[in-house]
Z-matrix of the N, CA and C atoms (Angstrom, degrees):
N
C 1 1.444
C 2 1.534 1 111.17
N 3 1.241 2 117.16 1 -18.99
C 4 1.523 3 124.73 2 -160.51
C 5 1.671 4 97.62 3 -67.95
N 6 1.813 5 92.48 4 -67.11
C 7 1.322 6 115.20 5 174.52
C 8 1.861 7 126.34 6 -31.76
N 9 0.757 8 85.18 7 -49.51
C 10 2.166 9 110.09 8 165.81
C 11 1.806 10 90.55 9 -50.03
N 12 1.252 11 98.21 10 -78.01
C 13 1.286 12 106.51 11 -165.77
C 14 1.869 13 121.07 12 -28.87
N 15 1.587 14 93.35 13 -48.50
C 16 1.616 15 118.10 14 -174.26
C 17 1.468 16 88.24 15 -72.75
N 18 1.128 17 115.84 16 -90.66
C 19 1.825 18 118.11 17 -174.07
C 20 1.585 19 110.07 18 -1.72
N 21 1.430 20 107.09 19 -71.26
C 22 1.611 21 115.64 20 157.95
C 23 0.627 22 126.41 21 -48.13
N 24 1.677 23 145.63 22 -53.43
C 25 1.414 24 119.83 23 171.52
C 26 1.259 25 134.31 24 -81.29
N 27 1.283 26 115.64 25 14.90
C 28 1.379 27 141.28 26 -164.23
C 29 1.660 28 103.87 27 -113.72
N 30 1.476 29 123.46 28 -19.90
C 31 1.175 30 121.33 29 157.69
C 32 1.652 31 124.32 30 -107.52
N 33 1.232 32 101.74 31 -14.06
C 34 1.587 33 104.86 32 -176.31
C 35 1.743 34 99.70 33 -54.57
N 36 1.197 35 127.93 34 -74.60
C 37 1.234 36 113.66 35 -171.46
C 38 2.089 37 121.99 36 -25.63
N 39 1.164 38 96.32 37 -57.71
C 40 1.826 39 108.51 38 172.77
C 41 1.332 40 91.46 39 -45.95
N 42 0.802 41 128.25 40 -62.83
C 43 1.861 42 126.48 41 -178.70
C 44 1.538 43 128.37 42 -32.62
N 45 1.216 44 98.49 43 -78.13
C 46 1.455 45 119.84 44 156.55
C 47 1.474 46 124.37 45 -20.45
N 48 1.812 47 103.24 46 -67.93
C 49 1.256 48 106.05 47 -175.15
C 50 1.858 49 131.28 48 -47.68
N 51 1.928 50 94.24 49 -24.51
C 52 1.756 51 91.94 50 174.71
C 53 0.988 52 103.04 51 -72.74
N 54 1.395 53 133.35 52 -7.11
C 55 1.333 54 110.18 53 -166.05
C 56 1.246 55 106.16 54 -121.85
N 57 1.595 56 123.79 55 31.18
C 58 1.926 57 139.02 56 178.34
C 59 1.114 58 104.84 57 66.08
N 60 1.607 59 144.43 58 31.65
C 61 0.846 60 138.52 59 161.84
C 62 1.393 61 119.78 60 -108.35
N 63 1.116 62 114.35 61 118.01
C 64 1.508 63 124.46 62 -174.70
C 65 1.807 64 112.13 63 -80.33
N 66 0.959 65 125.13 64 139.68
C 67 1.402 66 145.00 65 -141.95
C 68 1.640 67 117.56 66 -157.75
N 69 1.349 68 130.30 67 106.79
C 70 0.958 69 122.12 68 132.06
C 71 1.767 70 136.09 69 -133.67
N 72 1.292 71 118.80 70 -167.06
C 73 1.344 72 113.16 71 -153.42
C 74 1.493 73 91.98 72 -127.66
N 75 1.448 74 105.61 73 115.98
C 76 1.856 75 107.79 74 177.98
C 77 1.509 76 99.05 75 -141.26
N 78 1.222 77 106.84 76 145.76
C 79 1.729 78 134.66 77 162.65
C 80 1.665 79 111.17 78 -90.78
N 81 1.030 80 95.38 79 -20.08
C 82 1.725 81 77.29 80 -169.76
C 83 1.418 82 127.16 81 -66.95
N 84 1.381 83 110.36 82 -1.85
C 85 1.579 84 118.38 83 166.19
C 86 1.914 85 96.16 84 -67.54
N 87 1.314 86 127.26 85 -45.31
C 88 1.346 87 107.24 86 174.64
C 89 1.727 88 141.34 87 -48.17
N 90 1.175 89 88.69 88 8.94
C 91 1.779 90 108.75 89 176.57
C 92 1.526 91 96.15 90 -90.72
N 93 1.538 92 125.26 91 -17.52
C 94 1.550 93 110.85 92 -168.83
C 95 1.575 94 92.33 93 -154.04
N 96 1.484 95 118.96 94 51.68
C 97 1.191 96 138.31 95 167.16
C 98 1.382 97 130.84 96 -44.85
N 99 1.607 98 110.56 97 -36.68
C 100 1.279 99 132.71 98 168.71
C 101 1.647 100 101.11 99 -72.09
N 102 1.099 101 106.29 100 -72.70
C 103 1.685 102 89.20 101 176.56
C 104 1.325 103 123.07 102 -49.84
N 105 1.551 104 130.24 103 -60.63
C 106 1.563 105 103.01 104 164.40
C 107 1.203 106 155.98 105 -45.67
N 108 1.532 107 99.15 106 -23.76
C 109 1.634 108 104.83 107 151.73
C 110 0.912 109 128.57 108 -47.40
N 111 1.854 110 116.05 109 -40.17
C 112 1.059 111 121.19 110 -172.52
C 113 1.698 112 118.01 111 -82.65
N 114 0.810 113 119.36 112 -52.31
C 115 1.466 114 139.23 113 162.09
C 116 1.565 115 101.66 114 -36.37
N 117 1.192 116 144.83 115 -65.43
C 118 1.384 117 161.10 116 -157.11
C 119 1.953 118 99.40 117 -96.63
N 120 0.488 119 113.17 118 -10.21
C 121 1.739 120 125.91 119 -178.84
C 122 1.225 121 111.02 120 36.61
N 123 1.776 122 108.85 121 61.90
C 124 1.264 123 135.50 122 -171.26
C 125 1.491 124 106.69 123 -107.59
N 126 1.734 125 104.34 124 90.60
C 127 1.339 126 113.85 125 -166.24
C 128 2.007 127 126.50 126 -48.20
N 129 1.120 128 116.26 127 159.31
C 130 2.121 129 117.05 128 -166.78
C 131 1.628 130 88.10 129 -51.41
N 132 1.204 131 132.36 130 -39.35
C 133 1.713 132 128.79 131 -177.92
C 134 1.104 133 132.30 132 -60.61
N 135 1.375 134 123.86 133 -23.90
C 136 1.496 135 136.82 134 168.55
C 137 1.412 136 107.19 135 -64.52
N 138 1.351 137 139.47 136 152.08
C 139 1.467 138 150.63 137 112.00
C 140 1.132 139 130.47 138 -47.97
N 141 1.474 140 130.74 139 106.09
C 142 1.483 141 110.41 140 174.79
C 143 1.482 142 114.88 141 -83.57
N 144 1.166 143 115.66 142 157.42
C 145 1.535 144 113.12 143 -174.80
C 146 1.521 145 96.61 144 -134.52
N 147 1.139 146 126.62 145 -51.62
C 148 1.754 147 135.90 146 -165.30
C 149 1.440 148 111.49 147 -137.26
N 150 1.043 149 127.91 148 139.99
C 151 1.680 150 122.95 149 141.88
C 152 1.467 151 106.18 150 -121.44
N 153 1.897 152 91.77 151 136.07
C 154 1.473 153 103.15 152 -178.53
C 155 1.547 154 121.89 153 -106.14
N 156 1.407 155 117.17 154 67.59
C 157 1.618 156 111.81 155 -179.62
C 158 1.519 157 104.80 156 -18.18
N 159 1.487 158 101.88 157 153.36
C 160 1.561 159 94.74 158 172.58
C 161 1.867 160 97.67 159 -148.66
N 162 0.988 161 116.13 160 169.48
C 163 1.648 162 98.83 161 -179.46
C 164 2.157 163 85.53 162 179.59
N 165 1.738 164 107.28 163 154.49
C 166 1.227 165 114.52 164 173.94
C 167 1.807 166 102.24 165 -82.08
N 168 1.086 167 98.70 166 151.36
C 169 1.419 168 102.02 167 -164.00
C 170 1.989 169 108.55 168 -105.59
N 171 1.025 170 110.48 169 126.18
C 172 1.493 171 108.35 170 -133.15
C 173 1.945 172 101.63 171 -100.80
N 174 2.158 173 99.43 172 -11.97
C 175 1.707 174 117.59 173 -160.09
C 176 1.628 175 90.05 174 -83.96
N 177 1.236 176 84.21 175 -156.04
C 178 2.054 177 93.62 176 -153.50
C 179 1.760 178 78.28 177 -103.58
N 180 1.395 179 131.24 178 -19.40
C 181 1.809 180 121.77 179 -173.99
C 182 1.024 181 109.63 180 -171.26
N 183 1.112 182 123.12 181 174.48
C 184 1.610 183 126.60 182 171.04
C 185 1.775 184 107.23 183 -108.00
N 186 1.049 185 106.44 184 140.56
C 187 1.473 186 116.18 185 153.49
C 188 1.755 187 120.78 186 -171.56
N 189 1.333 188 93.78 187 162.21
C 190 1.011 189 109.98 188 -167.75
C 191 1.547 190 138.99 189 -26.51
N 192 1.224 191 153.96 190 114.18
C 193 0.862 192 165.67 191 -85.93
C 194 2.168 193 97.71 192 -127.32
N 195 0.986 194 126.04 193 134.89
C 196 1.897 195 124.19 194 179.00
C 197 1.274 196 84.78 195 -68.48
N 198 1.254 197 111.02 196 144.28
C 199 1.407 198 121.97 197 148.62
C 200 2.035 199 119.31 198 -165.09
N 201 0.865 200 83.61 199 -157.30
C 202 1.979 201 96.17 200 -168.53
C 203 1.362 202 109.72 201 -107.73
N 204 1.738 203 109.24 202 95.43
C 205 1.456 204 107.71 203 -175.33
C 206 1.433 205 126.82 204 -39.57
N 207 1.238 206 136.52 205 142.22
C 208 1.861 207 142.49 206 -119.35
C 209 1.946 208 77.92 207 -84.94
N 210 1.274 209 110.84 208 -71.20
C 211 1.975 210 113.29 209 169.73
C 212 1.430 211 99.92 210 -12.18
N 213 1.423 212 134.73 211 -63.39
C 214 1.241 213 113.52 212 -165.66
C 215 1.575 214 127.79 213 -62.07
N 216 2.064 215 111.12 214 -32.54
C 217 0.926 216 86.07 215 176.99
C 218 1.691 217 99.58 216 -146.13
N 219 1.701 218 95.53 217 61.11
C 220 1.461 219 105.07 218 152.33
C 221 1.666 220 112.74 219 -116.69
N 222 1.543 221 104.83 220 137.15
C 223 1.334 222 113.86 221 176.67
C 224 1.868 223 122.13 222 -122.19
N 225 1.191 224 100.49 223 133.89
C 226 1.425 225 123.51 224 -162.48
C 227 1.854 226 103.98 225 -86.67
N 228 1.639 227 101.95 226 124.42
C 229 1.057 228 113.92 227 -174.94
C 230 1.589 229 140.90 228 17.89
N 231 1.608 230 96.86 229 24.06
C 232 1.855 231 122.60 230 138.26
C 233 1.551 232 101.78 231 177.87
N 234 1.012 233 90.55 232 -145.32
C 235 1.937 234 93.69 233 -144.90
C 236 2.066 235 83.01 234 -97.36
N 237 1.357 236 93.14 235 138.52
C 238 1.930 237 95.59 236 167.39
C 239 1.248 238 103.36 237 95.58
N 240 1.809 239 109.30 238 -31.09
C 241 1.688 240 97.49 239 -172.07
C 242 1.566 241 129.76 240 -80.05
N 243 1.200 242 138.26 241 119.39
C 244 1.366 243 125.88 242 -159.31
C 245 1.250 244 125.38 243 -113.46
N 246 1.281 245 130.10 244 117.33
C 247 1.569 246 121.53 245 -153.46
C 248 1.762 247 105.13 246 -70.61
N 249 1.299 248 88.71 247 135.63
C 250 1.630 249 116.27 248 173.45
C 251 1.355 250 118.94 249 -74.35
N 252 1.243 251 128.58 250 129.70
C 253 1.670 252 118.55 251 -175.92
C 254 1.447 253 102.25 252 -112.00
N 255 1.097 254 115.04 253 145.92
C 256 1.664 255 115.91 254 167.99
C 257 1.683 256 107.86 255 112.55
């Protein structure tokens, strides 16, 4: 069931966007889970898995976000090690 869960929230954003809604998919509210339950009045029986801010998107488009090509800071079977190509 978990898996379902991710699949879905892992595409809802792509979704959204045809339709100007901006979307993304974060865990880091699960560091303070107890409080969002509480706050969100997301009863002791639920699982949280994702929360998906969602908001109308107000710019002229979407694109892609700056960031740090994945090589810089993915590491191969422990931390520092960096896969070699060739």
């Amino acid at each position: 069931m978990i898996e379902r869960c991710i699949e879905i929230a892992f595409q809802a954003p792509t979704g959204s966007n045809a339709r100007g809604i901006g979307a993304c998919w974060t865990t880091d509210h699960l560091l303070y889970e107890p409080d969002a339950a509480r706050i969100l009045g997301i009863p002791d029986t639920i699982t949280q898995v994702a929360l998906l801010p969602v908001a109308y998107f107000t710019g002229a488009d979407f694109k892609p976000a700056q960031r740090l090509p994945a090589r810089e800071r993915t590491h191969w079977n422990g931390w520092g090690v960096r896969r070699t190509l060739g």
